[in-house]
N, C-alpha and C positions, 0 to 999 in steps of 0.2 A: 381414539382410533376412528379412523372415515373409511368403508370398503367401499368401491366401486367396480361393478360388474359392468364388461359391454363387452361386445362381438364383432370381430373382425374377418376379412375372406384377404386373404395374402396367399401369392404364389412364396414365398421366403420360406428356406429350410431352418429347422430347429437353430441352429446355430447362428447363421442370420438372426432370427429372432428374436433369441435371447442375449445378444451383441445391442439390438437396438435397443431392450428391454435395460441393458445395464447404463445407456448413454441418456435414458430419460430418467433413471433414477439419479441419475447423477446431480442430472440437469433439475429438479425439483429439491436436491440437497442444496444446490446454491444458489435456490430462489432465496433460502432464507424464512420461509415461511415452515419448513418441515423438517423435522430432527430424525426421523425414519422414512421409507421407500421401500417397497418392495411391490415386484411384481409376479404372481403365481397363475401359470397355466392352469383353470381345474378343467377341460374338456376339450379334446384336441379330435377331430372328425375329420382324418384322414383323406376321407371320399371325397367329401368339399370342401376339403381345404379351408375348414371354419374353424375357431379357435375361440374357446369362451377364455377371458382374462380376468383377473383380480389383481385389483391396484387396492394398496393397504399403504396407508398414511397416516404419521404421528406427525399433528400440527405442535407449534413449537410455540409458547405466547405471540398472537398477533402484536400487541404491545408490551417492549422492553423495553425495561427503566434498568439502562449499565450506569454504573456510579464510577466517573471520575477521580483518579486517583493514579496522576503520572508524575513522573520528573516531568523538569523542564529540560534539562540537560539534554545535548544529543546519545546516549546510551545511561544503562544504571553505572558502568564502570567508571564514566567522567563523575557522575554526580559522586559516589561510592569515596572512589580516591583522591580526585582533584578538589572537588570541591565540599571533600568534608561532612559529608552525610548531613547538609545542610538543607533544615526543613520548609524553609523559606523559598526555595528552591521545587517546591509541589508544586503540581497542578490538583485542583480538586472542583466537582462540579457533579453533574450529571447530563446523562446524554439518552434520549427519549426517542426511542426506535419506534414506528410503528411501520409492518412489511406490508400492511395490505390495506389501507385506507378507505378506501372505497371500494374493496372486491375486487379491483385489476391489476394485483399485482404491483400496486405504486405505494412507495416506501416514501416516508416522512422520516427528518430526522432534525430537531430539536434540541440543540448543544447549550449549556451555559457553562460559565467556569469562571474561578475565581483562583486565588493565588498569583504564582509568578509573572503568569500571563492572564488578564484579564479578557473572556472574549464571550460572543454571543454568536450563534450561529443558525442559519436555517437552511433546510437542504431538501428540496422534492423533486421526484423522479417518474415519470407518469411511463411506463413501458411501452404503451401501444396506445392510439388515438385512432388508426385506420379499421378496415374490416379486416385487413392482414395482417394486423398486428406488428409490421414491419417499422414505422415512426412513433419515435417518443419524445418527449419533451423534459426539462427542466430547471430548475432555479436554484441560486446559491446565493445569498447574504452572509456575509460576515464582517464584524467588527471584532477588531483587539489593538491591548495597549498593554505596554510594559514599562516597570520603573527601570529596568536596566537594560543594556542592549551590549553585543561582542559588535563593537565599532572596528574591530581588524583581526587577522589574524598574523601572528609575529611566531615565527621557528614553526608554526602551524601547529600552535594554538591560538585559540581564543583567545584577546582581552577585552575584557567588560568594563563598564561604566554603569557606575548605578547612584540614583537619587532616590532619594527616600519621601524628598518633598512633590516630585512634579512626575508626569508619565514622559517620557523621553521619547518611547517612540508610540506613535499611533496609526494604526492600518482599516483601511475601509474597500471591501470585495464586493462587489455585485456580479452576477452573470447569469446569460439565457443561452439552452444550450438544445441540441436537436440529434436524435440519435435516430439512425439509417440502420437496420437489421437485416437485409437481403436474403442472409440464409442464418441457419439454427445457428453456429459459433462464431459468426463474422460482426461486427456491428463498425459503424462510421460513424462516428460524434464530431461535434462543429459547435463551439462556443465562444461566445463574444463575453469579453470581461472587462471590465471599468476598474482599475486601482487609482486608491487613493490615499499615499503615506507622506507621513509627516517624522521628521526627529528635532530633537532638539538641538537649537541653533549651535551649543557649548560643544554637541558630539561632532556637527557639520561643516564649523569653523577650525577648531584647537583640535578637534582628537582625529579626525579625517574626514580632510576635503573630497575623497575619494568616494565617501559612502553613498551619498546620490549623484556626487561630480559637481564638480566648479561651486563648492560649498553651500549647495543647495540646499534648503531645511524642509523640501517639498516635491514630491516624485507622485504625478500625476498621469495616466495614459489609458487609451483603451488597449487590447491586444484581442487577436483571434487566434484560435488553435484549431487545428485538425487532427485525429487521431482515428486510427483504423489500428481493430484489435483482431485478431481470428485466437481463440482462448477454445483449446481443447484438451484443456487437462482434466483429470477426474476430479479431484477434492480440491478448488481453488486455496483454500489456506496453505494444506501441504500436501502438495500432490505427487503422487508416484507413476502417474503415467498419461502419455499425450504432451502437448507441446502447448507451447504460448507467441506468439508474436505478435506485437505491438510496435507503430511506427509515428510519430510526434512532429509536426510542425508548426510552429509558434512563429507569431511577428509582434513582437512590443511594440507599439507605436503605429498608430494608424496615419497620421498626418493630421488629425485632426488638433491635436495638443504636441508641441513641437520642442519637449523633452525628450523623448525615449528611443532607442532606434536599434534595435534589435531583430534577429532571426535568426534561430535555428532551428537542426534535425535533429531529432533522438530516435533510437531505436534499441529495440530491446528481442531476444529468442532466448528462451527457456525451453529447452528439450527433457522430459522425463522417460527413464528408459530402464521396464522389468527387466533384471534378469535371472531371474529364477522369483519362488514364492515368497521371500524375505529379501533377496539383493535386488535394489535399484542402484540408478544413476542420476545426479541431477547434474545440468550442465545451462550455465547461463552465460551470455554475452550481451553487453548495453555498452551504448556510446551516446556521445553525440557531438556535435559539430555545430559552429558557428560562423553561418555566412557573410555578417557583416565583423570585419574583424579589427574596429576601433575598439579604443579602452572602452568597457563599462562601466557601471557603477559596481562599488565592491560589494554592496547588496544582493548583487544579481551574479556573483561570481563562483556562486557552491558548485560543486563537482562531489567530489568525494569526502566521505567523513559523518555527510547527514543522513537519515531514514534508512531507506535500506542498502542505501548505495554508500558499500564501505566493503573496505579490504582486510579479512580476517588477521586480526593482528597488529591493525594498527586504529583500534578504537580509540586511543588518548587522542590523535591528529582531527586535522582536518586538510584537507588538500585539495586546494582551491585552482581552477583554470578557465579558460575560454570554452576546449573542448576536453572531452576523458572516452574513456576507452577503459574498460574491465573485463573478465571473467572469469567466474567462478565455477568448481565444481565439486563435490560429494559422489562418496561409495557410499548408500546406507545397507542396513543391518536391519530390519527387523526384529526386536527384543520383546514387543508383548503389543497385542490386538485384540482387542474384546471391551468390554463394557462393566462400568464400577456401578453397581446399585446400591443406594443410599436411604431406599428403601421411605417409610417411614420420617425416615431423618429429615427429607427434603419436603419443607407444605409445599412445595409446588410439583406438579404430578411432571409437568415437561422437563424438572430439571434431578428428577429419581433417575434414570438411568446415564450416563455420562461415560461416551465414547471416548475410549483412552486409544492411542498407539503410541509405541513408543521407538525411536533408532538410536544405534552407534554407528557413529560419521565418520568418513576419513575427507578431511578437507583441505582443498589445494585452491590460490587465488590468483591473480594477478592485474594488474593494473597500471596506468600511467594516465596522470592530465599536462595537460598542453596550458603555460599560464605565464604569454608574455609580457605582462605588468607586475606582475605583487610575486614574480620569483625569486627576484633576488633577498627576499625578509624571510621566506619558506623555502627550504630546502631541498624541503621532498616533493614539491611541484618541480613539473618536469624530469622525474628521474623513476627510471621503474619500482611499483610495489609490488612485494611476495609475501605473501602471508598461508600460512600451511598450521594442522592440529587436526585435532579430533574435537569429536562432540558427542553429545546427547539429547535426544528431540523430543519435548513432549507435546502432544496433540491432542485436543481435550473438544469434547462437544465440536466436534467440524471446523473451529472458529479461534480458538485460542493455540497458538504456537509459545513453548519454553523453550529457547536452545539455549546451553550451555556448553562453551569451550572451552579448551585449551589451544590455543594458539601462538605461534612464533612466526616473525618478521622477522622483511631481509637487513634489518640493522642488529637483530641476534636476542632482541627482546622479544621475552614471554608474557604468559603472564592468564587469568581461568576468566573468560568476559562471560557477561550474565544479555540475551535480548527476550522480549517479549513481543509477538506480536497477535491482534485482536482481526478477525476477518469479516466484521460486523460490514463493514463500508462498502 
């Protein structure tokens, strides 16, 4: 524990306050650096409007070694039933967090990994370089290679191709990138990125000519992205309250390497909304759209089905387009809030106490992508999805998300999908 005492002269009523008091605790929860927050009035002086404070902070390991250990598959449910609880099919490695580097709040992260995908990663984030703390800077490396690759997708699945002797496919990331902060929840980011992939000639020629286009065994280009975030929710992993909006514009292909030729917009709004001290609302909508509207490469054709962008219900698919269009929403419940101590159990003192919440969800979805090349093989591109069930949420240390559903799709299939997500990044 670190206390820090100082004194402040504000004209702000109690309420004011302690309003701001709860948006810097917040805001110091998703630095990352801190697993507690709290801030306590002990001397409030009326007359002059002076106010002594205490800030109480439980720092969290500066340096976190999280050990890898993923599918490769897009959810556990593909890996689970399509593909056989096949272990060959891990990812395994570790990933080397450090949040505070040099004392300014710049995160280091330090990826390697082995198994189904082989990859090596670096990732530094410098927050503030001015006296305003307003410009940041940073850097991304990444290599990975794989012996197998889904060279299409057919009824919207996947099919793969795998060798056992040679890596099929090989991808090489670099990017420099510049982040604009104006005010506390706004930020503008601007990064220039170099790709560099390769597949094998067997999957470019014979399995699809489609996959970089015109049988290409080689897909090289710079691209620039702009994105402006305004991010004012409380608990970025799972938040109950405040909003999110986020707006994406990409161009593949600079003209300097005269392969690629790409642009579009994305956009995303996530609204969270109390309504009482246990029931919220989650309510999301993302899209996006593409300006230039030739064929792509089917590489570049995901829409729906990968990360988090999927329609409850129908996790076996994938449903590939140009452009898509979703939104999701949840009723939660409130089931249990408080903190599991471990006491003893845990040698490490920052991970003895572990913030649990838990909900039951009532969940409603829908969606539709837009995909005038590879519809006629996929069915369900181009055609509305509905997906509805319930859940249960578990939320563990600010940072780990379990959700468990039951869900049904508008073709009448069920069925209990298992997601996990980490809010390290």
């Amino acid at each position: 524990m670190r206390e820090l005492n100082f004194q402040i002269g504000d004209t702000l009523n109690l309420d004011n306050m302690m309003e701001r008091f709860a948006e810097n605790r917040l805001l110091l929860l998703n630095t990352g650096i801190f697993r507690e927050a709290d801030f306590n009035v002990k001397k409030w002086d009326t007359d002059s409007n002076k106010a002594h404070l205490e800030l109480t902070v439980a720092e969290t390991l500066p340096i976190l070694p999280v050990p890898i250990f993923e599918l490769a598959d897009r959810n556990f449910n593909v890996w689970w039933k399509e593909m056989n609880r096949d272990l060959k099919r891990i990812n395994y490695g570790l990933i080397l967090y450090h949040f505070n580097l040099t004392g300014r709040r710049d995160k280091l992260k330090l990826s390697g990994q082995w198994g189904y995908t082989r990859k090596a990663e670096i990732d530094y984030k410098l927050p503030g370089i001015n006296k305003s703390q307003t410009v940041g800077l940073g850097i991304n490396v990444l290599v990975a290679r794989n012996q197998e690759v889904p060279f299409r997708a057919f009824d919207n699945r996947l099919e793969f191709f795998r060798s056992d002797d040679t890596f099929l496919f090989n991808r090489f990331r670099s990017s420099v990138r510049a982040f604009y902060r104006p005010k506390l929840f706004s930020i503008h980011k601007f990064e220039l990125f170099y790709h560099d992939n390769f597949i094998d000639e067997y999957v470019a020629t014979d399995l699809n000519p489609d996959f970089f286009g015109n049988d290409k065994t080689r897909l090289s280009y710079f691209a620039f992205q702009y994105d402006f975030i305004c991010d004012k929710r409380d608990i970025k992993p799972y938040p109950t309250k405040g909003y999110l909006f986020s707006t994406t514009l990409r161009k593949d292909g600079l003209g300097i390497l005269k392969n690629r030729n790409a642009f579009h917009l994305s956009s995303r709004y996530a609204k969270y909304i109390p309504l009482s001290k246990r029931f919220s609302i989650e309510a999301i909508a993302q899209g996006r759209y593409s300006f230039v509207r030739k064929q792509q490469p089917y590489y570049d054709m995901k829409a729906l089905g990968f990360f988090e962008d999927y329609i409850r219900g129908y996790e076996f698919y994938v449903i590939d387009g140009l452009d898509y269009f979703y939104q999701k929403t949840a009723l939660r419940f409130e089931i249990f809030s408080g903190e599991i101590n471990f006491g003893k159990l845990s040698p490490l003192e920052a991970f003895r106490k572990m913030p649990t919440r838990v909900y039951f969800n009532l969940n409603n979805d829908l969606g539709y992508t837009n995909d005038p090349y590879f519809g006629v093989d996929n069915p369900l591109n181009n055609s509305l999805l509905w997906g509805r069930g319930v859940g249960l949420d578990i939320i563990v240390y600010y940072a780990a998300v379990v959700q468990m559903e039951y869900s049904v799709n508008r073709l009448g299939e069920s069925g209990f999908f298992l997601h996990l997500r980490l809010g390290f990044n």
